[in-house]
C-alpha positions as a Markdown table, in Angstrom:
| # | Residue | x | y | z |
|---|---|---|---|---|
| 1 | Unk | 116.9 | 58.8 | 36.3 |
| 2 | Unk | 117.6 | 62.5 | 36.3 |
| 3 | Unk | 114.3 | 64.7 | 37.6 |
| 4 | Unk | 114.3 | 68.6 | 36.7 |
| 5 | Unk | 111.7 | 69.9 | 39.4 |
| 6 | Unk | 111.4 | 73.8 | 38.2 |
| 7 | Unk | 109.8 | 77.1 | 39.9 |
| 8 | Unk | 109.4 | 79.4 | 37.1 |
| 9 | Unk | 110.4 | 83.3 | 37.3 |
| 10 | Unk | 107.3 | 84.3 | 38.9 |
| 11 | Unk | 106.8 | 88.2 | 39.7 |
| 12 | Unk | 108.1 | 87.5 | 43.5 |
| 13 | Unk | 110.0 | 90.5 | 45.1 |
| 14 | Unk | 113.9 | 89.0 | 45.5 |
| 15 | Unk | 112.8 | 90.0 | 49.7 |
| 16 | Unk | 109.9 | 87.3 | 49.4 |
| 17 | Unk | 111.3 | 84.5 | 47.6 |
| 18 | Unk | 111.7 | 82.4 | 51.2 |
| 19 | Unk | 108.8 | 83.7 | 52.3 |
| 20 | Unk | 106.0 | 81.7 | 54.1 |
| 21 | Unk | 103.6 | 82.3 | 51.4 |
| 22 | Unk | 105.6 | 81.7 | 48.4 |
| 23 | Unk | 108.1 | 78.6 | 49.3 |
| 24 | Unk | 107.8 | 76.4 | 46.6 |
| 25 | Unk | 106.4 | 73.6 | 48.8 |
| 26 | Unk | 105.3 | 71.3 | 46.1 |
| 27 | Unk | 108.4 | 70.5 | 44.1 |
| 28 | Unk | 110.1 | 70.2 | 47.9 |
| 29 | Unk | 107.6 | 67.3 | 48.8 |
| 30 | Unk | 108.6 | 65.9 | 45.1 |
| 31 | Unk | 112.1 | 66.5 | 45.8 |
| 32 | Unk | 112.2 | 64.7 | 48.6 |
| 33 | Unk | 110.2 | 61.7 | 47.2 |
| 34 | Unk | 112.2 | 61.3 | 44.0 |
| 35 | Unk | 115.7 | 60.7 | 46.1 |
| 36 | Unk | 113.9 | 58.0 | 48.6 |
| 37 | Unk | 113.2 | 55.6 | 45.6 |
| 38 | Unk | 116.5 | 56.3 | 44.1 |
| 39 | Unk | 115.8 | 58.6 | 41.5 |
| 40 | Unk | 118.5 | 61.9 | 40.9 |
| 41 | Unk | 116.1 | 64.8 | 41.2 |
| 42 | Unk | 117.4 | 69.0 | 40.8 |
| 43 | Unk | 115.4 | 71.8 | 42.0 |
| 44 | Unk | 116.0 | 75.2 | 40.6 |
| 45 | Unk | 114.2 | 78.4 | 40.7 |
| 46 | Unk | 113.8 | 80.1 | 37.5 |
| 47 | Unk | 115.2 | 79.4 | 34.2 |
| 48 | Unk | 118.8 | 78.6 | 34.3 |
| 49 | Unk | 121.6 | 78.2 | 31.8 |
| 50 | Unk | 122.9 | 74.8 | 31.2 |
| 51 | Unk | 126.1 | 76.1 | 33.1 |
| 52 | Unk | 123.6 | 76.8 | 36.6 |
| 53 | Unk | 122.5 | 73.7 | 36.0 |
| 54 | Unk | 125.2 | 71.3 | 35.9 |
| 55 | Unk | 126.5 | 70.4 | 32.4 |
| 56 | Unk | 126.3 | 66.6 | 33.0 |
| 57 | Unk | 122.7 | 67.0 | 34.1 |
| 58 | Unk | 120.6 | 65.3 | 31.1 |
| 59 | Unk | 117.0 | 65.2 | 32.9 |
| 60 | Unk | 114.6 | 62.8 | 31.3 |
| 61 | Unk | 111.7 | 64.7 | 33.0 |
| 62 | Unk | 111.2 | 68.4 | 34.1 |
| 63 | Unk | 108.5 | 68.8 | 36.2 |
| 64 | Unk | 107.4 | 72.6 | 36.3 |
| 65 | Unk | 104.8 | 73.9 | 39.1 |
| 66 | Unk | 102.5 | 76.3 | 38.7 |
| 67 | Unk | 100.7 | 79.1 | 41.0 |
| 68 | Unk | 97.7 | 81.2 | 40.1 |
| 69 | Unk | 96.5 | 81.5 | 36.7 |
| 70 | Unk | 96.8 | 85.2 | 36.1 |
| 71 | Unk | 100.6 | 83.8 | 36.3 |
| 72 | Unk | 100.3 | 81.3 | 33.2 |
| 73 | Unk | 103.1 | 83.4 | 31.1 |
| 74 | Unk | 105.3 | 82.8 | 32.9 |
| 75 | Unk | 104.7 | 79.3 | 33.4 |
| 76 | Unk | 104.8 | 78.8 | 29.6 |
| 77 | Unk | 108.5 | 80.7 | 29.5 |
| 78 | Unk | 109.9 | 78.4 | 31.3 |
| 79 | Unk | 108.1 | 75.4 | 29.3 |
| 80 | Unk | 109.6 | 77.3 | 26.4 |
| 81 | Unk | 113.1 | 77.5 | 27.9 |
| 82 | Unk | 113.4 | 74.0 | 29.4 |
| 83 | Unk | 112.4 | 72.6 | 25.8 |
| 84 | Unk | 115.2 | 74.4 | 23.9 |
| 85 | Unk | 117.8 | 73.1 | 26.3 |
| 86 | Unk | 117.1 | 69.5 | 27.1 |
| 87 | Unk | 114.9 | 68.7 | 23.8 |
| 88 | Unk | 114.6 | 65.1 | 24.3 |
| 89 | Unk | 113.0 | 65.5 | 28.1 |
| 90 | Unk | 109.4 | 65.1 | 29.0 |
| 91 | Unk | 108.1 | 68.5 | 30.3 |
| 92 | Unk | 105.0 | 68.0 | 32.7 |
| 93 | Unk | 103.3 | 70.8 | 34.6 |
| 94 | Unk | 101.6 | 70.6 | 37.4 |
| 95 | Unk | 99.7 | 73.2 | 40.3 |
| 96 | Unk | 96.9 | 75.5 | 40.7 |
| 97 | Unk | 96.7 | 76.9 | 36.9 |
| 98 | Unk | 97.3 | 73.1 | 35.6 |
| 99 | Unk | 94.6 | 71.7 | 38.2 |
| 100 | Unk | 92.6 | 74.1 | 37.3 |
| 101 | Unk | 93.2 | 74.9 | 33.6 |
| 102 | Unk | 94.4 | 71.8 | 32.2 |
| 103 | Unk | 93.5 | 72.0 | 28.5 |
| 104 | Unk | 94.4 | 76.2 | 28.4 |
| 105 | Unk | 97.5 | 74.8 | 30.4 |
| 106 | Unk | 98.4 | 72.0 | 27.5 |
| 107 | Unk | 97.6 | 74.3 | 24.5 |
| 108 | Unk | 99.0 | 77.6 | 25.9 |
| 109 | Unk | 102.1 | 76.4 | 27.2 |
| 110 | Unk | 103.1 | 73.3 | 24.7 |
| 111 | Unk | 104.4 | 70.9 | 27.9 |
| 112 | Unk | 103.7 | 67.3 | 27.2 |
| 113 | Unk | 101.6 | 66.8 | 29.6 |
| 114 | Unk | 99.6 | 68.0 | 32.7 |
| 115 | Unk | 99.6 | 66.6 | 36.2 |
| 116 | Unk | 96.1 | 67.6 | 37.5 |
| 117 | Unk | 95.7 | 67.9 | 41.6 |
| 118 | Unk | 98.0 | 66.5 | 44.1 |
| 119 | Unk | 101.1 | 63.7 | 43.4 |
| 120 | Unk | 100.0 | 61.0 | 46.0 |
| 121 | Unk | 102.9 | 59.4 | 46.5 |
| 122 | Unk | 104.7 | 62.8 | 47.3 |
| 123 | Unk | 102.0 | 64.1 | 49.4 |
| 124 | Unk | 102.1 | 60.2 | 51.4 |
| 125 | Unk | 105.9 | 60.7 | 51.7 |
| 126 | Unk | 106.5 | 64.6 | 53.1 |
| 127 | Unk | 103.8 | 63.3 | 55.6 |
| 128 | Unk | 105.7 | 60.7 | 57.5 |
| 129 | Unk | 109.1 | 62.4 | 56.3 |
| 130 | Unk | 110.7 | 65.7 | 57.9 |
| 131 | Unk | 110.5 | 68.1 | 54.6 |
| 132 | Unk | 113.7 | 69.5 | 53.8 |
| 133 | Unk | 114.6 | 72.9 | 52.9 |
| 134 | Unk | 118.6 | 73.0 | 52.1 |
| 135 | Unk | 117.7 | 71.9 | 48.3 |
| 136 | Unk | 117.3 | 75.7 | 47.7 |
| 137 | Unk | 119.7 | 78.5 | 47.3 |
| 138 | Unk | 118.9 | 80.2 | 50.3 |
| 139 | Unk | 120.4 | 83.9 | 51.0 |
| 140 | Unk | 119.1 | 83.3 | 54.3 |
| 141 | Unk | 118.0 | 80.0 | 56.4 |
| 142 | Unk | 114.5 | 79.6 | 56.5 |
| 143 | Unk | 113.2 | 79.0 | 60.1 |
| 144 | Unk | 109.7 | 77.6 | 59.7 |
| 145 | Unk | 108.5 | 74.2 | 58.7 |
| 146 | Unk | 104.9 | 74.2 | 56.5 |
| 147 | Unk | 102.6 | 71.5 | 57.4 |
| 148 | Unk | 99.1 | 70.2 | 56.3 |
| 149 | Unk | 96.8 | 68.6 | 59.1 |
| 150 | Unk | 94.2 | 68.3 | 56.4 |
| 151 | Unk | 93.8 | 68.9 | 52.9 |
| 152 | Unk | 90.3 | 70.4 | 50.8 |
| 153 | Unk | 87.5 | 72.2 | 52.4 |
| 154 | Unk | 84.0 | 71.6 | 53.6 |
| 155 | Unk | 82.9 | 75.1 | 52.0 |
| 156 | Unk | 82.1 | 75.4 | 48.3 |
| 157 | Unk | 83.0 | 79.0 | 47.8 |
| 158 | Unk | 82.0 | 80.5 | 44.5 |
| 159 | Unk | 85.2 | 82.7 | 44.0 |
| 160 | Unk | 87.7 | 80.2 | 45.4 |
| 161 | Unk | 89.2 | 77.0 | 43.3 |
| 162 | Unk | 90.7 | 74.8 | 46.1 |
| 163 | Unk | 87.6 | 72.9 | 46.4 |
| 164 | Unk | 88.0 | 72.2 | 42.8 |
| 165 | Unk | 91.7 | 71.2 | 42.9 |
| 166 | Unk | 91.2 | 69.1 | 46.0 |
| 167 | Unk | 87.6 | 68.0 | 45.8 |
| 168 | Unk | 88.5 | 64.8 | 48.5 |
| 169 | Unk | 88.5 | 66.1 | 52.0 |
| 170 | Unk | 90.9 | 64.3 | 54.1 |
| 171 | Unk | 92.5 | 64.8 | 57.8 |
| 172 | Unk | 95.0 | 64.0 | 60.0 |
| 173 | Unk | 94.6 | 62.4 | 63.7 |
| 174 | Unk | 98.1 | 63.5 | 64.6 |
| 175 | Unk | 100.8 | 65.4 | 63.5 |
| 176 | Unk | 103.3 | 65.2 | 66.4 |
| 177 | Unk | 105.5 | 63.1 | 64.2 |
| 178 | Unk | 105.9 | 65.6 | 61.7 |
| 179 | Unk | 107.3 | 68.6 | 63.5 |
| 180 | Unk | 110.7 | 69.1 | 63.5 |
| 181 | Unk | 110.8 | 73.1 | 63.9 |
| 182 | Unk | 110.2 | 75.6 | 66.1 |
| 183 | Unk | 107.6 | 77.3 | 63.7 |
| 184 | Unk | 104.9 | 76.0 | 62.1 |
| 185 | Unk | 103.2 | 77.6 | 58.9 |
| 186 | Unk | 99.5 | 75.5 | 58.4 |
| 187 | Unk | 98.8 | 75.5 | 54.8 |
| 188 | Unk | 95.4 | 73.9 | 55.4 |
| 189 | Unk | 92.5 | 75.4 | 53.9 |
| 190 | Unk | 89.8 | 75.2 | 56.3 |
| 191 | Unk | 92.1 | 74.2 | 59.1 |
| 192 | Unk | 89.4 | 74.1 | 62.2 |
| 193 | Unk | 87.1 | 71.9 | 60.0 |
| 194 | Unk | 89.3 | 69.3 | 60.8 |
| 195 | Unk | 87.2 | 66.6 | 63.4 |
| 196 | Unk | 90.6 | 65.9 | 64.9 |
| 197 | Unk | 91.5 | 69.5 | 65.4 |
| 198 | Unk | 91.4 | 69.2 | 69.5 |
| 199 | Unk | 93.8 | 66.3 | 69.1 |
| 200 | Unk | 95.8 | 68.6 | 67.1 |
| 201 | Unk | 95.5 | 71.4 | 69.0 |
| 202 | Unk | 96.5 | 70.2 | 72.1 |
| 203 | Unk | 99.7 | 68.2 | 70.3 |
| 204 | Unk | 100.8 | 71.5 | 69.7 |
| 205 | Unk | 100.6 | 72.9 | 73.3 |
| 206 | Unk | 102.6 | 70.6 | 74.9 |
| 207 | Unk | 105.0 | 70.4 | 71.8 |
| 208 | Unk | 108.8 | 71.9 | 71.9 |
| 209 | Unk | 111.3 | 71.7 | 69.8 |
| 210 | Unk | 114.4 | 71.8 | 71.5 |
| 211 | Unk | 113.4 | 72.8 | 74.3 |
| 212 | Unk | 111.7 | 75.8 | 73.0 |
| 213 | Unk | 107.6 | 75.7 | 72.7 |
| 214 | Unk | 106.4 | 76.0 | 69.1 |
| 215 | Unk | 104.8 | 78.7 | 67.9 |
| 216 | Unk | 102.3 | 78.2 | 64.8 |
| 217 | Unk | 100.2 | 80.4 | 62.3 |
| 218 | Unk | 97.5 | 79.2 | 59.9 |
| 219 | Unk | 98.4 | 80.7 | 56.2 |
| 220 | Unk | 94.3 | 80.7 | 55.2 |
| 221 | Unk | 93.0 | 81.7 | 58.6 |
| 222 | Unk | 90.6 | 80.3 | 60.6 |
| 223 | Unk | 86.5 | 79.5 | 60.0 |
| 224 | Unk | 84.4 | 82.2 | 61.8 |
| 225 | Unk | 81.6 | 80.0 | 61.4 |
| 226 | Unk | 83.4 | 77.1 | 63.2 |
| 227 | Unk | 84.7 | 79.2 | 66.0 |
| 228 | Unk | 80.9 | 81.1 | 66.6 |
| 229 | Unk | 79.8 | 77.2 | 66.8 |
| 230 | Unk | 82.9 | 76.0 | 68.8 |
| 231 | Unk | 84.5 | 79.2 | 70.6 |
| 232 | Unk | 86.6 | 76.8 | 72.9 |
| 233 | Unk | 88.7 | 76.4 | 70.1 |
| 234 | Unk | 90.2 | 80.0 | 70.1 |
| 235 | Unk | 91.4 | 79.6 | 74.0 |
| 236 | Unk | 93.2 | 76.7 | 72.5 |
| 237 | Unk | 94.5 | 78.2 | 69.6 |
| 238 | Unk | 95.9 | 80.7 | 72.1 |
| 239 | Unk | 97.2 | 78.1 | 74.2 |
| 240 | Unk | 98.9 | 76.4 | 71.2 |
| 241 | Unk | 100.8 | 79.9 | 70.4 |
| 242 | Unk | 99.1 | 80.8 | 66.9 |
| 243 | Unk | 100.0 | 84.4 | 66.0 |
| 244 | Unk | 98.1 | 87.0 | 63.7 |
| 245 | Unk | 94.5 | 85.2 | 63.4 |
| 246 | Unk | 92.8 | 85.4 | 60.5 |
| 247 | Unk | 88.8 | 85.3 | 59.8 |
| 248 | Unk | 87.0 | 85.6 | 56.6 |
| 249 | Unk | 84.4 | 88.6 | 56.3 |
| 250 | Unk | 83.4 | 87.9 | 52.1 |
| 251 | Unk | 79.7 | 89.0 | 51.8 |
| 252 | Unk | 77.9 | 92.3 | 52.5 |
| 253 | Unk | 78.3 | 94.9 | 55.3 |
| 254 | Unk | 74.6 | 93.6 | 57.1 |
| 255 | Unk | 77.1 | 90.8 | 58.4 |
| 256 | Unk | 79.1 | 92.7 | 60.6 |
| 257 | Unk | 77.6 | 91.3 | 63.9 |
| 258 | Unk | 78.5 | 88.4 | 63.1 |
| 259 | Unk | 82.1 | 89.0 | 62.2 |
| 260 | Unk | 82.3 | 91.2 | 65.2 |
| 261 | Unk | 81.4 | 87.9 | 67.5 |
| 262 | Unk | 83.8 | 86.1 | 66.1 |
| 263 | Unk | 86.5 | 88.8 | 66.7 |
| 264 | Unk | 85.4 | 89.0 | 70.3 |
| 265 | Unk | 85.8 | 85.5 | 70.6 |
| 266 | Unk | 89.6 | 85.6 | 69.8 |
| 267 | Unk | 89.9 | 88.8 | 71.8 |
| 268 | Unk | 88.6 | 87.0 | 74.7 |
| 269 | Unk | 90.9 | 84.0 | 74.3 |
| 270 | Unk | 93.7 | 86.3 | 74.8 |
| 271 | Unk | 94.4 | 87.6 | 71.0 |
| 272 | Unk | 95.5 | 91.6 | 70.7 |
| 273 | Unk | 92.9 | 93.0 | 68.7 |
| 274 | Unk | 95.7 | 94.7 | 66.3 |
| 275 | Unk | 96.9 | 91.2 | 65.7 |
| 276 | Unk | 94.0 | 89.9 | 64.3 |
| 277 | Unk | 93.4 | 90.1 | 60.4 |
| 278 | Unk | 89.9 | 90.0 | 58.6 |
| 279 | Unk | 90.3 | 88.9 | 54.6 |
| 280 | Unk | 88.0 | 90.6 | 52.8 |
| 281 | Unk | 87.7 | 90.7 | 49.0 |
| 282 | Unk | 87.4 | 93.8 | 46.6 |
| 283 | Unk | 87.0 | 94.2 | 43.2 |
| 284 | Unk | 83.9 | 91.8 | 43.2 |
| 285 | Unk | 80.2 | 91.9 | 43.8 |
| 286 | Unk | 80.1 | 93.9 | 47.1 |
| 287 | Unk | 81.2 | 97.6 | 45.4 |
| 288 | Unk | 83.6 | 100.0 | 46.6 |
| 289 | Unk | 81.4 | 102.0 | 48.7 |
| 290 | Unk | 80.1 | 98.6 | 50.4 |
| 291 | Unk | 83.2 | 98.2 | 51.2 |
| 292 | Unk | 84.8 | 101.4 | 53.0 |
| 293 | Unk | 81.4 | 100.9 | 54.9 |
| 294 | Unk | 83.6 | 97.3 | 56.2 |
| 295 | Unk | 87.0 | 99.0 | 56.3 |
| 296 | Unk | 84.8 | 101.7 | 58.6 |
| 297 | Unk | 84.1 | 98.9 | 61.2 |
| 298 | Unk | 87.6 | 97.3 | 60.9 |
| 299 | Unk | 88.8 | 100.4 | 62.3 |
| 300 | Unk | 86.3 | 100.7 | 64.6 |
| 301 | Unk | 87.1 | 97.6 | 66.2 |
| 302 | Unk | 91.0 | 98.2 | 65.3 |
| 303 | Unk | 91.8 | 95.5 | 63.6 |
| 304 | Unk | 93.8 | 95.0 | 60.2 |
| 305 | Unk | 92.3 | 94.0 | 57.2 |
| 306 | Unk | 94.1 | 91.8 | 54.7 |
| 307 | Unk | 92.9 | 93.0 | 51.5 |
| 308 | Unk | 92.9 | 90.3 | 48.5 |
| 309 | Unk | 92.0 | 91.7 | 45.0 |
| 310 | Unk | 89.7 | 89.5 | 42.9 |
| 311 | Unk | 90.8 | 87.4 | 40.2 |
| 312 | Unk | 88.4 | 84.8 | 38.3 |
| 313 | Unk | 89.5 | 81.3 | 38.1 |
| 314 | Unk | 90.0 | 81.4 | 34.9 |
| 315 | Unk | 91.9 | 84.2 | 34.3 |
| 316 | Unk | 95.1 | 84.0 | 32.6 |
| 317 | Unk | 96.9 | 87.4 | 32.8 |
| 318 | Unk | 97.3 | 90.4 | 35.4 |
| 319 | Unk | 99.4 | 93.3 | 34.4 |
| 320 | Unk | 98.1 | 95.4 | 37.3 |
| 321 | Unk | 100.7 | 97.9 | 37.1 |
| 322 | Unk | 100.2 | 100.1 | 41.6 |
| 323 | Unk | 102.5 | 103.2 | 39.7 |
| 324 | Unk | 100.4 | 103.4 | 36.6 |
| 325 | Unk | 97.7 | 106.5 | 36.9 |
| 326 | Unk | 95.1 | 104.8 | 35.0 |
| 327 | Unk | 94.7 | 101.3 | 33.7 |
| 328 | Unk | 91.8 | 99.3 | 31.6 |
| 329 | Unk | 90.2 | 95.7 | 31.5 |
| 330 | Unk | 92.9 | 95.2 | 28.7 |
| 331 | Unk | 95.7 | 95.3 | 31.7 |
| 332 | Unk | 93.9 | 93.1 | 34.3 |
| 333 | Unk | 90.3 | 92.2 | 35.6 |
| 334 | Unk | 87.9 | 95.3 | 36.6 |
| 335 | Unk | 84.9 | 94.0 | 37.9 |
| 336 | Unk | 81.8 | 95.6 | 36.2 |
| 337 | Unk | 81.0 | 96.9 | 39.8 |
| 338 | Unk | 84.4 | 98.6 | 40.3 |
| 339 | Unk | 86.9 | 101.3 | 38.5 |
| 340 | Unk | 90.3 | 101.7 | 38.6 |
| 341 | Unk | 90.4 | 104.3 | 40.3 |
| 342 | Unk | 88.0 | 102.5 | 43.3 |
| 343 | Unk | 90.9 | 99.5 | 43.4 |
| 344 | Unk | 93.4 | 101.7 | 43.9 |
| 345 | Unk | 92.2 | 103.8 | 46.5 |
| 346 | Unk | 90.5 | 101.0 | 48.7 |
| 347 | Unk | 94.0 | 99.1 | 48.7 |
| 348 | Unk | 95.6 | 102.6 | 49.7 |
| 349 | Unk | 93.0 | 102.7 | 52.5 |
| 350 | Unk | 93.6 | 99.9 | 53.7 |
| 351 | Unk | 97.2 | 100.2 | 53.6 |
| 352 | Unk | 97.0 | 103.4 | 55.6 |
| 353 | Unk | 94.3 | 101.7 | 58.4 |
| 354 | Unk | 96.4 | 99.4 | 58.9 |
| 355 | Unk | 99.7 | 101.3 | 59.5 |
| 356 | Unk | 97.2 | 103.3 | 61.7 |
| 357 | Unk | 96.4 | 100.2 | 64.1 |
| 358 | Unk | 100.2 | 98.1 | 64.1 |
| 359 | Unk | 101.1 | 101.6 | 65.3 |
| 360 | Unk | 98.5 | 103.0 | 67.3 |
| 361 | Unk | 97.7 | 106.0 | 65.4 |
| 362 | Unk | 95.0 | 108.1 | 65.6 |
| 363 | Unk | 96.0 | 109.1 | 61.8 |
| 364 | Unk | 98.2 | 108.7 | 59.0 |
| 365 | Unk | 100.9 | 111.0 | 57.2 |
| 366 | Unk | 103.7 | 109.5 | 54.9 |
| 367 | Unk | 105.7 | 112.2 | 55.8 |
| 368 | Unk | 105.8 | 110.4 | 59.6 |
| 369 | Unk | 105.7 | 106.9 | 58.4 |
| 370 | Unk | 109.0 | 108.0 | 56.6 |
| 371 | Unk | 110.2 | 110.1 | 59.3 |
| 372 | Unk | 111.0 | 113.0 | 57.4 |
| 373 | Unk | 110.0 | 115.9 | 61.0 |
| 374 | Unk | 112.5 | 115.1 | 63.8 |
| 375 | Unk | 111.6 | 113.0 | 66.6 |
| 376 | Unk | 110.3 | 115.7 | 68.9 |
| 377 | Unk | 107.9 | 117.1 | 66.5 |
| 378 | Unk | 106.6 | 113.8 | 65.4 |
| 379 | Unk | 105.6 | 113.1 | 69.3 |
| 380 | Unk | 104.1 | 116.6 | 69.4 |
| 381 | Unk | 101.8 | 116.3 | 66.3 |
| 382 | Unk | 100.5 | 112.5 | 67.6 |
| 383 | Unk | 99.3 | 114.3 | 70.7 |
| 384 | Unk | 97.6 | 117.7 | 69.3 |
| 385 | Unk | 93.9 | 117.4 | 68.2 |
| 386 | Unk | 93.2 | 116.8 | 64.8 |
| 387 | Unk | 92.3 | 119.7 | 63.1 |
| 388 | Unk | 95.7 | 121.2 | 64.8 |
| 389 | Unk | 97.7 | 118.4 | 63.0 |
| 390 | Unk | 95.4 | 118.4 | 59.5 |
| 391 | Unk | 97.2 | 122.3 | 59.3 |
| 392 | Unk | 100.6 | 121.0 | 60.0 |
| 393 | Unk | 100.5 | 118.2 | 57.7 |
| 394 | Unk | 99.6 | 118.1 | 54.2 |
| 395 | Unk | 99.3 | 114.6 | 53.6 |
| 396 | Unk | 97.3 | 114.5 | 56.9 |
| 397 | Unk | 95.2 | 111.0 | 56.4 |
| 398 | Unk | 92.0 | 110.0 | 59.2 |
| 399 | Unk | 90.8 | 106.7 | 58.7 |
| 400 | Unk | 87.2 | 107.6 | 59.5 |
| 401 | Unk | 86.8 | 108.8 | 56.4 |
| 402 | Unk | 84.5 | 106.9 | 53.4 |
| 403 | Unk | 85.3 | 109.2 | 50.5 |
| 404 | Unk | 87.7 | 108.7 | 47.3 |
């Protein structure tokens, strides 16, 4: 039996489409299942002429994933596109917008049917299996292996669906089995929740992979709350080579205590603190000048901020155009507490803080960051006071600032 499993053309940059947080990890899992019980499956990324595919594939089924559901259009092109060439094929889709979305899913996109949460048998398959990439048309090798040590999450958080896609929270004892790279990407959830996490942990340490230790980073991050409870986890996260920590800081600015003992507990298990990332989300309740308040003590404490702009669950479009001058609910979601003009300049902020603490800046220009003054001027201006440089440069930028 022929299998079509297809990523549709979603609005990745051609740079990102191996990327760590973009690999199409579901259909690889499928991929892999399919051939061990005999089945003839194809995996293609975007929608391809009959030619690309192979003219004697005739797929009975074309399975077609899906990612957020402010991404549905495309989704439904490629349900569209798939059912003009191979008319007599079953078209299922499956992933976050079906999971989450499944009537919208069926109506909007005219598939024959939708898969809703994970495929078991896959999932059971990819975890005693070593996943393989070399089913995609790679411009360059990817060098990481994604793994799950545990799947769901012990938080119901109002803004976030995965407890609603994966409502059964289940772990893993070990994964030693599994690794078969050098790098590993954890696409767990809540990955500290685990109850087997020390087990884990300490797996990883003493793990190499030929000959070389592994090195690891957690996609979502890591639970502040687990780690103030449990800070002898972050010495063993050091110990097991995660890089660029994550912690979440999504309610109001009275919480920054908190967050800033959790960020001393990963400074004091050895993390830099200008490798350590805090998500925080905009374009939601807290408004924007809540929020510069936060950005404020990020750069305080110089650390980077990984900004993600809000999106409800059940929103089905985002034309969120970063050139455009001025942009309306009718283009993509506004919060009733934000503007357009509020989102863009808090993600340009941020942007510019972060440059600011990578680099070690006391300040920002893009005339630097492009280097457009010659070497010897560029050392000069980071050393002179301020005010000096502010006269120098006209896009002169200090991140103490909480203005628009």
């Amino acid at each position: 039996m022929n299998i079509l499993l297809v990523e549709p053309n979603f609005p990745v940059a051609p740079r990102s489409k191996n990327h760590k947080n973009f690999l199409p990890i579901g259909l690889l899992k499928l991929y892999d299942y399919y051939k061990s019980i005999g089945y003839n499956p194809k995996l293609v990324r975007g929608n391809k002429s009959k030619r690309n595919i192979g003219n004697r594939f005739k797929p009975k089924q074309i399975m077609i994933t899906s990612l957020f559901t402010y991404w549905a259009k495309y989704v439904k092109e490629s349900v569209e596109h798939y059912k003009r060439l191979f008319p007599k094929a079953k078209v299922m889709v499956g992933g976050i917008y079906a999971s989450l979305m499944p009537m919208h899913c069926k109506k909007y996109t005219g598939c024959d049917e939708v898969y809703i949460g994970l495929h078991k048998e896959a999932e059971e398959y990819a975890s005693k299996n070593h996943l393989s990439y070399k089913k995609l048309d790679n411009p360059q090798p990817i060098d990481y292996q994604i793994i799950h040590a545990s799947r769901g999450c012990i938080r119901k958080c109002h803004f976030c669906g995965t407890w609603k896609i994966e409502p059964r929270v289940t772990y893993k004892k070990i994964i030693k089995g599994e690794i078969c790279s050098k790098k590993l990407i954890f696409y767990d959830n809540n990955l500290l929740a685990n109850p087997y996490i020390e087990n884990i942990l300490n797996e990883i340490i003493e793990e190499r992979e030929n000959g070389n230790f592994v090195i690891c980073e957690s996609q979502s991050g890591f639970d502040g709350r687990t780690l103030l409870d449990k800070p002898y986890l972050a010495a063993m996260l050091k110990k097991a080579r995660f890089i660029y920590p994550r912690i979440s800081w999504d309610h109001s600015y009275r919480d920054w205590r908190t967050i800033k003992k959790q960020i001393d507990i990963l400074i004091n298990a050895g993390f830099r603190s200008k490798d350590i990332f805090v998500f925080m989300l905009y374009n939601y309740e807290i408004d924007f000048y809540e929020m510069e308040k936060k950005r404020l003590k990020c750069w305080e404490w110089k650390i980077q901020i990984a900004d993600c702009r809000y999106r409800p669950l059940d929103q089905t479009f985002d034309n969120y155009n970063p050139r455009a001058k001025e942009q309306t609910n009718e283009d993509y979601y506004i919060h009733h507490n934000w503007t357009d003009t509020q989102i863009r300049q808090f993600r340009k902020n941020v942007r510019r803080q972060n440059v600011c603490v990578r680099q070690d800046l006391r300040f920002y220009s893009r005339t630097l960051e492009n280097k457009k003054v010659d070497k010897k001027l560029s050392l000069k201006l980071k050393q002179m006071p301020l005010e000096e440089v502010k006269g120098i440069l006209s896009d002169f930028w200090y991140p103490n600032i909480n203005s628009l």
